[in-house]
C-alpha positions in Angstrom: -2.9 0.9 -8.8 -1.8 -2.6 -8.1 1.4 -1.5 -6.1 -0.4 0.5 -3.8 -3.1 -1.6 -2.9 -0.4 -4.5 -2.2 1.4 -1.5 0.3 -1.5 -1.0 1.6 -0.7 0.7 -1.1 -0.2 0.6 -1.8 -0.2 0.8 0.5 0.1 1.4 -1.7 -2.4 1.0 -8.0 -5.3 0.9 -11.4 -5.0 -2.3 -12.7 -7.9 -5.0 -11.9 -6.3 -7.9 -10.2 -6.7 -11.4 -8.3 -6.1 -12.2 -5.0 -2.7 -10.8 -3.7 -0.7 -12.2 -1.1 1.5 -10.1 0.8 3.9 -11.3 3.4 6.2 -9.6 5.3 10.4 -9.9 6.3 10.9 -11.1 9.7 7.7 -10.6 11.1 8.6 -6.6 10.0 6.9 -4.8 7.2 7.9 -1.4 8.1 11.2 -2.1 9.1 12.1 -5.0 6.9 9.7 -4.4 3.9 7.7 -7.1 2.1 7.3 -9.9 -0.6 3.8 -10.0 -2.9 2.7 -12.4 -5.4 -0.7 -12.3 -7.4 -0.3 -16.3 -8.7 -3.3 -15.4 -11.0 -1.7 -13.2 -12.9 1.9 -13.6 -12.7 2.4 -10.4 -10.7 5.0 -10.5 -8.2 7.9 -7.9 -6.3 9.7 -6.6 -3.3 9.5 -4.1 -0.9 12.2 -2.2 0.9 12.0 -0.3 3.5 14.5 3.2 2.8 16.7 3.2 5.7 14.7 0.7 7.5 12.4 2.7 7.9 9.2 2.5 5.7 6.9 4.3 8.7 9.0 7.7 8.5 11.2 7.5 5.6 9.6 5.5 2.7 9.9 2.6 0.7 10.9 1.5 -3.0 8.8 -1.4 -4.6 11.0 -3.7 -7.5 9.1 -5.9 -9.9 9.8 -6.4 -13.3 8.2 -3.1 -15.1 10.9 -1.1 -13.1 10.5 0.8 -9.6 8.1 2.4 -7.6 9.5 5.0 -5.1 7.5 6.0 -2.2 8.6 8.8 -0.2 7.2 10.4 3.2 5.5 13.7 3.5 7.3 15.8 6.6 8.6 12.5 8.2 5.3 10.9 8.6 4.0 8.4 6.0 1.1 7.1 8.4 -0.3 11.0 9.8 0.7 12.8 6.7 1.0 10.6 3.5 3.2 10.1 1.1 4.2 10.6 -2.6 5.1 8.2 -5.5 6.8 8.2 -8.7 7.0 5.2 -11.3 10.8 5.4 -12.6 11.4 8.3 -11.7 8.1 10.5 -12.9 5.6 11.6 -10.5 2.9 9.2 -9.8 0.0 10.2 -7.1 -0.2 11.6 -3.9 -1.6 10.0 -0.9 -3.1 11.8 2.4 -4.0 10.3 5.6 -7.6 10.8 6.7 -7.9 12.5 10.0 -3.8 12.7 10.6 -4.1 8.9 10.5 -3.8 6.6 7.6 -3.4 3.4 9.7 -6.5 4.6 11.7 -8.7 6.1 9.1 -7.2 5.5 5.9 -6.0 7.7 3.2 -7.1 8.7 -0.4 -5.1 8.4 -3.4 -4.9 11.0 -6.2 -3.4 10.9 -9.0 -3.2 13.8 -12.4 -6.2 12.5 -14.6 -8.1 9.9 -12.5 -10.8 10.1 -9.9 -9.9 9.8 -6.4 -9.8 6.6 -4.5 -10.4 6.2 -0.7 -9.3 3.4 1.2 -10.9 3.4 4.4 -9.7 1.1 7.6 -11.9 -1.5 8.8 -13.0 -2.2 12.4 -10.3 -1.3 14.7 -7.9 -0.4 12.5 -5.8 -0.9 9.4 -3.3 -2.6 11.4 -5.1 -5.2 12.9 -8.4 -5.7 10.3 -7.2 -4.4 7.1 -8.9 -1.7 4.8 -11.0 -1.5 1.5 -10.0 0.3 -1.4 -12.9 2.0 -3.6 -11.5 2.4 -7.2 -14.0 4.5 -8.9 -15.0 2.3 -12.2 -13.7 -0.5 -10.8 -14.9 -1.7 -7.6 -14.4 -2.5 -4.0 -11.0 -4.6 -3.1 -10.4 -5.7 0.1 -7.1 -6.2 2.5 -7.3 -8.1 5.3 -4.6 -9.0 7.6 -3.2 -12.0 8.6 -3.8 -13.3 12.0 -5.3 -9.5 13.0 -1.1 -8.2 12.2 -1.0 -6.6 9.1 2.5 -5.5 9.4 4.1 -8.2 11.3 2.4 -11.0 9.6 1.1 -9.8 6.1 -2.2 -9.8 4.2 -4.6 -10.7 1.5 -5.7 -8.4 -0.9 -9.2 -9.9 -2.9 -11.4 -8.1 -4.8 
């Protein structure tokens, strides 16, 4: 679950990890996309937004176990959800809660797992993050940087 809890995901993944740092390209993440390192673990990659678009279009994620590609449901990836495949296979499928994720937050399911919600926090995933509840696992946190998730970046920390 790593790549979706660094997208917001991750956005946008079920992996146990450090604290994440997540920064975004010119002060831009859904236009732009966005860098992440984990320094704990090694874990690092790059986001691009699909036709510099990552809020109605999608986004891939690069690291060095091959590609995540995230694609938008009806045009919308923050009222609808989105969809993502590892390499090509299908992956999980994401819904926005109340027709908005960066309001409410979304859940995550995915063929054999339980489901995992990640819920906004105070007035917004925007401006105060989310936490992600990985059943088995835990509560991780994202908080944004300087109240601007998607201009400035955030921290993921479990």
């Amino acid at each position: 679950m790593i790549k979706i809890l660094v997208l917001f995901v991750s956005l946008f993944a079920s992996v146990s990890f450090a604290r994440t740092e997540v920064r975004c390209y010119d002060f831009d993440c859904l236009q732009y996309g966005w860098n992440y390192l984990d320094r704990d673990k090694g874990v690092s990659g790059e986001v691009s937004c699909l036709d510099s678009n990552c809020y109605n279009v999608g986004w891939d994620v690069f690291d060095r176990q091959g590609t995540l590609n995230v694609r938008c449901k009806g045009g919308d990836c923050f009222g609808v959800g989105w969809t993502e495949s590892y390499n090509g296979r299908f992956l999980r499928d994401v819904n926005c809660i109340g027709n908005s994720c960066l309001r409410h937050g979304w859940d995550i399911s995915q063929p054999g797992t339980q489901l995992v919600s990640v819920r906004c926090k105070g007035a917004g995933c925007a401006l105060d993050g989310w936490s992600i509840f990985v059943p088995g696992r835990g509560r991780y946190d994202a908080t944004c940087q300087e109240r601007a998730c998607f201009v400035n970046g955030w921290t993921v920390t479990p």
